[in-house]
Structures are given as C-alpha cells and as structure tokens.
C-alpha positions in Angstrom: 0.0 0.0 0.0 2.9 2.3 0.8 4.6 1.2 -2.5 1.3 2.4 -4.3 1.2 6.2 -2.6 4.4 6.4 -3.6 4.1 5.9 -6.7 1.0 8.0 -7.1 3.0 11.0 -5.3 6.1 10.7 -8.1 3.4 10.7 -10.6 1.9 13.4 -9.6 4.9 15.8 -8.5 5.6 15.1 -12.3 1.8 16.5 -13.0 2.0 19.3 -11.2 5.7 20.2 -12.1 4.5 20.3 -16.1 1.4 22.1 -15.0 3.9 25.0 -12.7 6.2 25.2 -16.2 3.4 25.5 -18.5 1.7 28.5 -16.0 4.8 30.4 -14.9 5.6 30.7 -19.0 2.1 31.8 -19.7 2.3 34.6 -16.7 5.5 36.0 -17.8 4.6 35.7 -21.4 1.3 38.0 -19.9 3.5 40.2 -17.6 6.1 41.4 -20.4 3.4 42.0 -22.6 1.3 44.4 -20.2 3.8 45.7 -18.0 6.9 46.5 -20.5 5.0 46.8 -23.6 3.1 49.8 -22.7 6.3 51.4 -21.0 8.3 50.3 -24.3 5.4 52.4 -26.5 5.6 55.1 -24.5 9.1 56.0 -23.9 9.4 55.6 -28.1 6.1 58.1 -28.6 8.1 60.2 -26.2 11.1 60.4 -28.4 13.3 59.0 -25.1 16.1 56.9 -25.5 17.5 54.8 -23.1 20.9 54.4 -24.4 23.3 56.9 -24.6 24.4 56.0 -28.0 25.8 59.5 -29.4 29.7 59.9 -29.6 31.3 61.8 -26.6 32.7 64.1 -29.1 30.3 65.4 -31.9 33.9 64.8 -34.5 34.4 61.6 -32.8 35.4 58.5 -35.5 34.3 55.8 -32.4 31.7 55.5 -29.7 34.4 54.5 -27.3 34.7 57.4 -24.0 38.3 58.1 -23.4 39.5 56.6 -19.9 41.8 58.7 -17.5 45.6 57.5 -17.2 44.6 57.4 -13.2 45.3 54.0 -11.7 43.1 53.0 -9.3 44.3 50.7 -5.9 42.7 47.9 -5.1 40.5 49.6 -2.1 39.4 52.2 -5.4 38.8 49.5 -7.2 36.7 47.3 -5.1 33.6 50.6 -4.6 31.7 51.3 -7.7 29.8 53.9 -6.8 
C-alpha cells in the first residue's frame, strides 16, 4: 500500500511540475506583454532613449569614452559607486 502512494505521489509531482512550467511561461509571457509593452510604447512616442548612443565628441570616429591614465588601488577598485 505504501509502495502504491508512492508511486502516485512521483506521478503526480511530475503533473503538477509540467502544470507550474506551462503556467509560470504563460504569466511572464502575460506580464512582459502588459507591463513593459506599454512602458516600451511610450518612452518611443516620447522620443526617449534609453541608451546613450551619441559619440562623446560630436567629431568623434568611435563610440568609445576616453578613460583617464589614473590607476586605481585595489580599495578604489573594489567601490563602484
């Protein structure tokens, strides 16, 4: 008898673990269409850019921002912000 719950619990874990996948895709599929599309259409009706993708220099041949010849320690180096 033991043997048999057992065997019905594995099955169903399996159940309900193809039931959790096929639910959590559909609600993320659902949240990125109603929560980020609208932001997305916005922000482009807007004109706003989130990436900076203009040159530093207006005469500039590359994207690339010019770093400073300072060298940083290793105390510098470890705070981001």
């Amino acid at each position: 008898m033991l043997e048999l719950f057992k065997r019905m619990w594995l099955r169903w874990q399996g159940v309900a673990g193809g039931i959790l996948r096929a639910q959590n895709a559909l609600l993320m599929t659902v949240a990125y269409f109603v929560g980020l599309g609208p932001v997305a259409l916005v922000q482009r009706c807007a004109g706003h850019q989130n990436l900076d993708r203009a040159p530093a220099q207006p005469d500039a041949a590359t994207y690339w921002i010019a770093r400073s010849g300072h060298r940083q320690t290793m105390n510098e180096a470890s705070r981001q912000f």
